[in-house]
C-alpha positions as CSV (number, residue, x, y, z in Angstrom):
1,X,-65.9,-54.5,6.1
2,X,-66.9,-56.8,9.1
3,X,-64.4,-55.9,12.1
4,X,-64.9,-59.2,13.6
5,X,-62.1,-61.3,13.7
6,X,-61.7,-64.1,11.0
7,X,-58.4,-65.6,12.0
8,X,-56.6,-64.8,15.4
9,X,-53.1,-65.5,16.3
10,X,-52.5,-65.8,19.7
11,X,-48.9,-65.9,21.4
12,X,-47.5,-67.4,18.2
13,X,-43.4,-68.6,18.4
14,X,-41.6,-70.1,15.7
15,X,-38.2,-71.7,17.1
16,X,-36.3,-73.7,14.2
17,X,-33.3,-75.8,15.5
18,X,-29.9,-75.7,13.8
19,X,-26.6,-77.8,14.2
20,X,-26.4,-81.0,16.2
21,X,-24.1,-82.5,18.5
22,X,-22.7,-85.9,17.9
23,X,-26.1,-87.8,18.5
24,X,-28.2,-85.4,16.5
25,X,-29.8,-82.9,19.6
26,X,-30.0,-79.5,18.3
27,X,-27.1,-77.1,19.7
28,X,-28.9,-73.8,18.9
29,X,-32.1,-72.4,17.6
30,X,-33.6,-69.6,15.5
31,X,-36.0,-67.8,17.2
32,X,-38.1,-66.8,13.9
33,X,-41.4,-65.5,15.5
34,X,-41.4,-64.4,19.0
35,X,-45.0,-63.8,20.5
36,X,-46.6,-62.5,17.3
37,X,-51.0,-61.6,18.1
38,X,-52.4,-60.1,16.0
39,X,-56.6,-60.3,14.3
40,X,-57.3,-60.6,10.8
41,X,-60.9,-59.4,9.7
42,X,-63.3,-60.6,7.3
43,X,-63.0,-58.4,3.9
44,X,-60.2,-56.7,5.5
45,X,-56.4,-56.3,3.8
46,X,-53.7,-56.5,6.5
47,X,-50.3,-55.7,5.3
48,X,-47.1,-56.8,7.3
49,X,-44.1,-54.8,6.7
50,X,-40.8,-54.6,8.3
51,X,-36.7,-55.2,7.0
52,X,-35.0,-58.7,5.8
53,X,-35.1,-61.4,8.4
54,X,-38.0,-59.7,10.7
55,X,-39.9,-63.0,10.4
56,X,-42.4,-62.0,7.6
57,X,-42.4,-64.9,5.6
58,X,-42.3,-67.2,8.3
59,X,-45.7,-65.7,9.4
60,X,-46.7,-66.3,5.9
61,X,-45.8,-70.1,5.9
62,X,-47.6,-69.9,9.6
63,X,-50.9,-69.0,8.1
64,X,-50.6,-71.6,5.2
65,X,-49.8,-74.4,7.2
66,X,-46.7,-74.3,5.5
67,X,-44.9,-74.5,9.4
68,X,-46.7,-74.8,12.5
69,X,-45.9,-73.0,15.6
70,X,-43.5,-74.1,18.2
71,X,-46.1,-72.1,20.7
72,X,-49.0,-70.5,20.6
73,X,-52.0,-71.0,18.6
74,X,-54.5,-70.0,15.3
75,X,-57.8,-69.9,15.8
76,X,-60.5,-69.4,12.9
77,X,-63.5,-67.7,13.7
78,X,-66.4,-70.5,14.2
79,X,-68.7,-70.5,10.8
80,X,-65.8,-69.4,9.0
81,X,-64.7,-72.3,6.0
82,X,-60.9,-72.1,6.8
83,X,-60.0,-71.7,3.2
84,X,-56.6,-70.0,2.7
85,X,-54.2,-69.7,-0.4
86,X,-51.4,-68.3,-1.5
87,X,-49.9,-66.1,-4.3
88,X,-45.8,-66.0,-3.8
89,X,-43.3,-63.5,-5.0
90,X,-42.0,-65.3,-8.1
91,X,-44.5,-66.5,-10.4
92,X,-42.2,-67.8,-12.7
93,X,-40.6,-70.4,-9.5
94,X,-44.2,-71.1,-8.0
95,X,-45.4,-72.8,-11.3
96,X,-45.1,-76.3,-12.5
97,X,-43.4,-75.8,-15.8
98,X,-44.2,-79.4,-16.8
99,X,-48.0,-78.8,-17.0
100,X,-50.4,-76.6,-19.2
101,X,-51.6,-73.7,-17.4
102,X,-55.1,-75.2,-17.5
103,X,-53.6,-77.8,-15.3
104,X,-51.7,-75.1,-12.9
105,X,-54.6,-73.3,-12.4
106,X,-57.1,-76.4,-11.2
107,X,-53.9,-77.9,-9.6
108,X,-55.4,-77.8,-6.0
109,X,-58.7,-78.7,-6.7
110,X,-57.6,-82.2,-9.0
111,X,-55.5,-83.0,-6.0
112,X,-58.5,-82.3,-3.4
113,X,-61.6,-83.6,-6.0
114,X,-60.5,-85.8,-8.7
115,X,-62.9,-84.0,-11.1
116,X,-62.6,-84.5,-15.1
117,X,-60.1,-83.0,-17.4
118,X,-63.4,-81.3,-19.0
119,X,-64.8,-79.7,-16.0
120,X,-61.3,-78.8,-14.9
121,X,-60.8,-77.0,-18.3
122,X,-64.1,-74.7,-17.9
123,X,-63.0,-74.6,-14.4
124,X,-59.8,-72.8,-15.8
125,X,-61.5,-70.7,-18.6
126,X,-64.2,-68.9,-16.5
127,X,-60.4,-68.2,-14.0
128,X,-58.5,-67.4,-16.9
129,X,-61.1,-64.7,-17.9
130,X,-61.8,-63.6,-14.5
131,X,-58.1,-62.4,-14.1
132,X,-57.6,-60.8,-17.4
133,X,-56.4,-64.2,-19.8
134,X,-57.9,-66.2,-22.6
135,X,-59.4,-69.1,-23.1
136,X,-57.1,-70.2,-25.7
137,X,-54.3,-69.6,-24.0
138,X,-55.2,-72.8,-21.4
139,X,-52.8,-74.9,-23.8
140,X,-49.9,-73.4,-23.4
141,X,-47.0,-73.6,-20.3
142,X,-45.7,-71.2,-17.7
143,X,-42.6,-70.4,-19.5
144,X,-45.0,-68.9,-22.5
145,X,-46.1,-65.9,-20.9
146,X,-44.8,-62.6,-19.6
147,X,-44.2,-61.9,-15.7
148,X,-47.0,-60.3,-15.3
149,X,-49.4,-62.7,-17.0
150,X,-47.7,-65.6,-15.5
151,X,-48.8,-63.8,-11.9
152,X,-52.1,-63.6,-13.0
153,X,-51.9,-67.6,-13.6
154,X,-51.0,-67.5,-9.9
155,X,-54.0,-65.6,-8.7
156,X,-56.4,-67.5,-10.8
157,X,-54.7,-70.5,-9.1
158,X,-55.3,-69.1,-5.9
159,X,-59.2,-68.5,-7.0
160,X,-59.5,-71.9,-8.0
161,X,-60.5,-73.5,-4.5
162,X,-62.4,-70.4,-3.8
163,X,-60.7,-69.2,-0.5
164,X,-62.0,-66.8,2.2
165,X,-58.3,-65.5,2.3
166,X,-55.4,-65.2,0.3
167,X,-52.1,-64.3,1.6
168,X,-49.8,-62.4,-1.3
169,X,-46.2,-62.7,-0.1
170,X,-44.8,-59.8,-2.1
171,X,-47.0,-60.0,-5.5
172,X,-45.5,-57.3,-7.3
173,X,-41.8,-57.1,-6.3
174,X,-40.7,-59.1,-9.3
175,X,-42.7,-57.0,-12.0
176,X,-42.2,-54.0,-13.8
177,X,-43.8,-50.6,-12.4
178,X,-46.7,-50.6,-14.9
179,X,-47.6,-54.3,-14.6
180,X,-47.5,-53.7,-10.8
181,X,-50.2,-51.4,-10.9
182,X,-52.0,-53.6,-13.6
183,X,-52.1,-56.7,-10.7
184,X,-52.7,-54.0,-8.2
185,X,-56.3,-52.9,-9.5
186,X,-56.8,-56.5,-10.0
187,X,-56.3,-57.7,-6.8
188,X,-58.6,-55.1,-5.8
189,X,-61.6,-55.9,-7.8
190,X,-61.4,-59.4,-7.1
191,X,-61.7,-58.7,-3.3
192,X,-64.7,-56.0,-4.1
193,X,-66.3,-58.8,-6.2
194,X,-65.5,-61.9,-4.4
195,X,-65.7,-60.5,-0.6
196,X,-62.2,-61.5,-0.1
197,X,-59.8,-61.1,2.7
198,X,-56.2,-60.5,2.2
199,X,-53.1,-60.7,4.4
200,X,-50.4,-58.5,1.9
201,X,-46.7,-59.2,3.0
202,X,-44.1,-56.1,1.4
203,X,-41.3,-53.8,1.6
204,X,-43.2,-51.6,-1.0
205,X,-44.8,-48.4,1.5
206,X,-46.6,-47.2,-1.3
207,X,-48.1,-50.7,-2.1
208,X,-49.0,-50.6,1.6
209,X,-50.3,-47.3,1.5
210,X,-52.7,-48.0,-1.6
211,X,-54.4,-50.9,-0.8
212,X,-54.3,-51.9,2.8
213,X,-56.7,-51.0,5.9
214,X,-54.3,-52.1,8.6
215,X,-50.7,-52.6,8.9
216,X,-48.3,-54.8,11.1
217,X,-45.3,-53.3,11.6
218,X,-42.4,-56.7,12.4
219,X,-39.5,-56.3,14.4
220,X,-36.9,-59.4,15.1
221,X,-40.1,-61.7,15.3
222,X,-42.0,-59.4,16.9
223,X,-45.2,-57.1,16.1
224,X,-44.0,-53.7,17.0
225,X,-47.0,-51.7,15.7
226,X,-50.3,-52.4,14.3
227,X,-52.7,-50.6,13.1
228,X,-54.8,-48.4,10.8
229,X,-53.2,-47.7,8.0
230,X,-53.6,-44.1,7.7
231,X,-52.8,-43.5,11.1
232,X,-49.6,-45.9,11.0
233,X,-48.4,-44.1,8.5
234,X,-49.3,-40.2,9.4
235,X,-48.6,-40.6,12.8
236,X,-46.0,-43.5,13.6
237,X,-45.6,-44.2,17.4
238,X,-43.5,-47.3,17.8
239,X,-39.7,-45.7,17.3
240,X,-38.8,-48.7,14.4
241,X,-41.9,-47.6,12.7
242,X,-40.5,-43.9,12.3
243,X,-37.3,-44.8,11.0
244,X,-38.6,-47.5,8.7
245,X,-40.4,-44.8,7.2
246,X,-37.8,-42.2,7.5
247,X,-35.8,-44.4,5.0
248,X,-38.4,-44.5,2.4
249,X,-36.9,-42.2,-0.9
250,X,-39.0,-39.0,-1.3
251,X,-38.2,-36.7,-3.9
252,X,-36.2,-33.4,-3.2
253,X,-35.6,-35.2,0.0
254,X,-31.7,-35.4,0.7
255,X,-31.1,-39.3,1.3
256,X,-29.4,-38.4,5.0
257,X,-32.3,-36.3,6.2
258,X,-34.3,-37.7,8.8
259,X,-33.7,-39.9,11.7
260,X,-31.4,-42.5,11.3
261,X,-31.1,-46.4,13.0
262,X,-28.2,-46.9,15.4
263,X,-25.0,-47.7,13.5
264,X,-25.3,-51.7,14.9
265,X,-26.4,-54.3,12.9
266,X,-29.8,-56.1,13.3
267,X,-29.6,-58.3,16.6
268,X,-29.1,-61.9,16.3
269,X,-32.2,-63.8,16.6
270,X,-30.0,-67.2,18.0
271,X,-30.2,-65.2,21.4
272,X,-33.0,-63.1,21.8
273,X,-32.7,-59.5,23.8
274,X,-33.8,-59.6,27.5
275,X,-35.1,-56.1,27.1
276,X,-36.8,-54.5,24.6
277,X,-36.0,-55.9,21.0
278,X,-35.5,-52.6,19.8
279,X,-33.0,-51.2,22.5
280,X,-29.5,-51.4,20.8
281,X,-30.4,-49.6,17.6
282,X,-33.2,-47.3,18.5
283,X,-31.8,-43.3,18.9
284,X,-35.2,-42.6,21.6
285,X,-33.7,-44.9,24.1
286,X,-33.6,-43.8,27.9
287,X,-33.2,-45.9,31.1
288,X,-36.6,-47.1,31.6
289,X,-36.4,-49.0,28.1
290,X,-34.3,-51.7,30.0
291,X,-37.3,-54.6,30.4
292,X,-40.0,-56.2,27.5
293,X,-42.6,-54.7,25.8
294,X,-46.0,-55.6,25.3
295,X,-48.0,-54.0,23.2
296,X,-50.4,-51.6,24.5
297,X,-53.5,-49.8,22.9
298,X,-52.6,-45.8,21.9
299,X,-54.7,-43.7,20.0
300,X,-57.6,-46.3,19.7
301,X,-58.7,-50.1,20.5
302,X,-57.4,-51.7,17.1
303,X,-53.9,-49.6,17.7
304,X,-51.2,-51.0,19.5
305,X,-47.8,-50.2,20.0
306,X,-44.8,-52.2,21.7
307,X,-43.1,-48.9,23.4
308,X,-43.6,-47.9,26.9
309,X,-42.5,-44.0,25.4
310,X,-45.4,-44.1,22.4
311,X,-47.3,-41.9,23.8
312,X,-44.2,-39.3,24.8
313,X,-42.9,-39.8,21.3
314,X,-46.2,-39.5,19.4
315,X,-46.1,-35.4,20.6
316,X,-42.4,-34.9,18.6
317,X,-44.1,-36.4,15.4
């Protein structure tokens, strides 16, 4: 894997404005991102992880284009082609049920070349096949095949405008166990034969564990941890990233072992904490907590934690 960065996101905020007064100005804001960096690597997979509402998908729609920053900036490294697509959660909502799947698939190339309805349809064939379809299925729509087969319509979607990164916004949460692991091993052959870099948003640790170098750890908006996976995972630093994995289900673990988050609910992100984001819930708290965090390198350069006790609370691991 080349450890040079590909895309780099640099002080990114997204504010999105809600309610108006009686001549339309905004009267408050949602602070949806709040000074996310973070590197993505060529041939790398970076998963994101983190609760509801941490901002996840809006980094997702950040990296697609779908929304642009209200601060900060993307940068693409300089011979890189800057060709990105996306597999969502639902296959069955991300497809157009009015066209054949041939069409779905060669969607975003039509719309960017205008090529034939016969080179589109080999276009779709060699796709199909490359993800685990027929050919004779081209014909038929969306609604005609399983969940699983309809996410591999998706991916071969994705493939059709040959990107240098695709960002799967939780793949497999809508698919039975089996077919997860099915799309899984897929995913992971078409990055070993396509040199592909992926960005893998999920709730699913395991998923996390299984196929992803590094992982960002999101907090309110904010990176809390990122790093290499086996090390984020063996030896969490940031406190969030303890409990999050605290509350993972283990067998012949009792479900109220471990440590536990604060009995208050997630802070409001109309009005963002003037001290660390993490303060109110987080049981490790002490009086030099009261200011905020930055991230700061720990047990190497590519890992970096927002908590000025990481290093103190690395040792009770």
């Amino acid at each position: 894997m080349n450890t040079s960065p590909l895309i780099t996101l640099d002080n990114i905020h997204v504010r999105f404005p809600i309610g108006a007064d009686w001549i339309g100005r905004p009267t408050a804001q949602v602070h949806a991102l709040n000074g996310v960096d973070m590197t993505v690597a060529k041939g790398e997979i970076l998963g994101v992880v983190g609760e509801s509402g941490c901002g996840k998908s809006t980094l997702a729609n950040i990296l697609t284009g779908l929304v642009s920053p209200s601060e900060g900036s993307i940068n693409w490294a300089p011979d890189a082609a800057r060709k990105l697509q996306v597999v969502f959660q639902d296959p069955q909502s991300s497809l157009d049920p009015r066209l054949p799947v041939w069409r779905v698939i060669t969607e975003p190339v039509f719309l960017r070349e205008k090529r034939g309805s016969s080179e589109l349809r080999d276009l779709a064939g060699d796709l199909a096949e490359q993800v685990g379809l027929l050919r004779d299925q081209m014909d038929r729509y969306p609604h005609e095949f399983s969940g699983g087969q309809r996410q591999r319509i998706a991916i071969a979607r994705a493939l059709s405008s040959d990107p240098d990164v695709i960002v799967l916004d939780e793949p497999t949460s809508a698919l039975d166990i089996s077919v997860q692991a099915q799309i899984l091993n897929l995913l992971t052959e078409l990055r070993r034969r396509r040199g592909l870099t992926y960005i893998l948003i999920s709730h699913n640790i395991s998923v996390i564990r299984h196929m992803c170098d590094r992982i960002a750890v999101m907090y309110l908006g904010q990176i809390v941890e990122i790093g290499a996976t086996k090390t984020v995972l063996a030896q969490p630093s940031h406190p969030y990233t303890r409990l999050l994995l605290d509350s993972v289900p283990e067998l012949g673990k009792p479900l109220e072992a471990g440590l536990s988050i604060d009995g208050k609910e997630l802070p409001s992100n109309l009005s963002l904490p003037q001290a660390c984001f993490f303060l109110e819930r987080c049981p490790f708290k002490n009086e030099k907590c009261d200011q905020v965090q930055a991230l700061e390198a720990q047990t190497g350069p590519t890992h970096f934690v927002r908590c000025q006790r990481a290093r103190e609370l690395a040792l009770l691991a």
